[in-house]
C-alpha positions in Angstrom: 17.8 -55.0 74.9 19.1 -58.4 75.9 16.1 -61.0 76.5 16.8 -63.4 79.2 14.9 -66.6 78.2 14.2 -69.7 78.3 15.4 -71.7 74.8 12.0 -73.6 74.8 8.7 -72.0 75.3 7.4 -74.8 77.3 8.9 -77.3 79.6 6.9 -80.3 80.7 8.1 -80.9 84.3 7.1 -84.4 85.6 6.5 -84.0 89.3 3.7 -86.9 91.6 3.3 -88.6 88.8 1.4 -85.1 87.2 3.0 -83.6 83.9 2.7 -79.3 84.8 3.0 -77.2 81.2 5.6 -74.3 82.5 5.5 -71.8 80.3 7.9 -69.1 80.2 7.2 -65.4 79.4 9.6 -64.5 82.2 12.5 -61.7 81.6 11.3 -59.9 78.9 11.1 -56.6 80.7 9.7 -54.1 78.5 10.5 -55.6 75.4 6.7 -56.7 74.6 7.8 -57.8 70.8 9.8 -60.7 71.9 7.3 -61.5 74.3 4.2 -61.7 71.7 6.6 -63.9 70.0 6.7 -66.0 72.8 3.3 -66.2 73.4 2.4 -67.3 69.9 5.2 -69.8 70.5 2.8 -71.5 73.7 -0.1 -70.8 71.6 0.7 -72.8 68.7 1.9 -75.7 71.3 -0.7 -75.9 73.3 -4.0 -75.6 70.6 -1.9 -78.6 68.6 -2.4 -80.8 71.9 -5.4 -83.4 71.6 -8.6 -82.4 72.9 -9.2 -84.0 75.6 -6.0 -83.3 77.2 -6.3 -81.7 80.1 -3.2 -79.2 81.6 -1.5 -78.1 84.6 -0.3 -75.0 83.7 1.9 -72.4 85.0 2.7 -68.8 83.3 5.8 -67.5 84.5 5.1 -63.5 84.1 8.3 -62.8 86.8 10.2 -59.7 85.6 8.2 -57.9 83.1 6.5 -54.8 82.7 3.2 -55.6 81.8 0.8 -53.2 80.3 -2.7 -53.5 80.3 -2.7 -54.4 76.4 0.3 -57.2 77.0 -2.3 -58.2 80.1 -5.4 -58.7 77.8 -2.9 -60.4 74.8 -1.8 -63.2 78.0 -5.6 -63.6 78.7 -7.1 -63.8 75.1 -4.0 -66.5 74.2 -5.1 -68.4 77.5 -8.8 -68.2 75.9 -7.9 -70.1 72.9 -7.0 -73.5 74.9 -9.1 -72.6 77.8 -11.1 -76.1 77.4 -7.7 -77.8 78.1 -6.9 -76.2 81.2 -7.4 -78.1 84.5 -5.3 -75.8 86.2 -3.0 -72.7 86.1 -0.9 -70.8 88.1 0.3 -67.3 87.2 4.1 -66.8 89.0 5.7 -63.5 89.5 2.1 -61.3 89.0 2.0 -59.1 92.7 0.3 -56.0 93.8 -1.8 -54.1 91.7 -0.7 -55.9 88.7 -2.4 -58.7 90.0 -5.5 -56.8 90.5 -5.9 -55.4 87.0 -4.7 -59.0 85.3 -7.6 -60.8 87.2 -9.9 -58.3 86.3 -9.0 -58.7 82.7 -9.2 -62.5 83.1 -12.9 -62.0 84.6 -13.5 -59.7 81.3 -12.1 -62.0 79.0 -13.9 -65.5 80.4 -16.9 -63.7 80.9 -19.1 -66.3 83.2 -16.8 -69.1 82.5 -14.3 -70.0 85.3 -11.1 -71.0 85.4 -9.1 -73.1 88.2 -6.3 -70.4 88.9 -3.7 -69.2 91.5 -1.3 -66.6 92.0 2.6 -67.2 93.5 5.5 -65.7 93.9 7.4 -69.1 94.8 7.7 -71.5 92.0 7.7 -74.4 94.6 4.4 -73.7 96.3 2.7 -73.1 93.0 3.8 -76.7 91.5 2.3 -77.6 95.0 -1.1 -76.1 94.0 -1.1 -77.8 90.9 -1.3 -81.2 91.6 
């Protein structure tokens, strides 16, 4: 199965004078291998950053199938640089795969909260960021 993907796992768009963290786990379909790959790829970027950075963040989930396991594997990455999020943005997550990936967010924060949103339009999310 081809993988259409992005050659870096992270681009740092400069937009207002804000840096947003796009990460891209977009196009992967049902090929949830290359997208663990991936996400180990943001992982290992993201936990390296200093402390006290603080991230705009958008996941580009757009053409997957996601399963409820892929769904808890997103959330439980997001957990390990959860204290350097200021926000994030989820692109491409609609309908009831929207319902069940909050939930699991909610699950896996517990009482923590996070600053998040939900597109479909790349545009208005980097909006929401700023």
């Amino acid at each position: 199965m081809k993988v259409l993907e992005s050659r870096m796992p992270i681009l740092i768009l400069s937009y207002q004078n804000c840096e947003l963290y796009c990460c891209h786990l977009d196009g992967y379909k049902a090929n949830t291998v290359a997208l663990y790959e991936r996400l180990k790829e943001i992982e290992s970027i993201l936990t390296s950053k200093p402390f006290h950075s603080k991230f705009r963040i958008w996941f580009n989930l757009d053409d997957n199938i996601l399963t409820k396991s892929t769904m808890k594997a997103i959330a439980e990455s997001i957990r390990l640089f959860d204290k350097h999020i200021y926000k994030i943005v989820f692109i491409g997550l609609r309908g009831i795969a929207r319902w069940k990936f909050d939930h699991i967010l909610k699950q896996t924060f517990g009482n923590k909260t996070i600053t998040k949103a939900y597109f479909s339009d790349a545009e208005l999310a980097k909006g929401w960021l700023l």
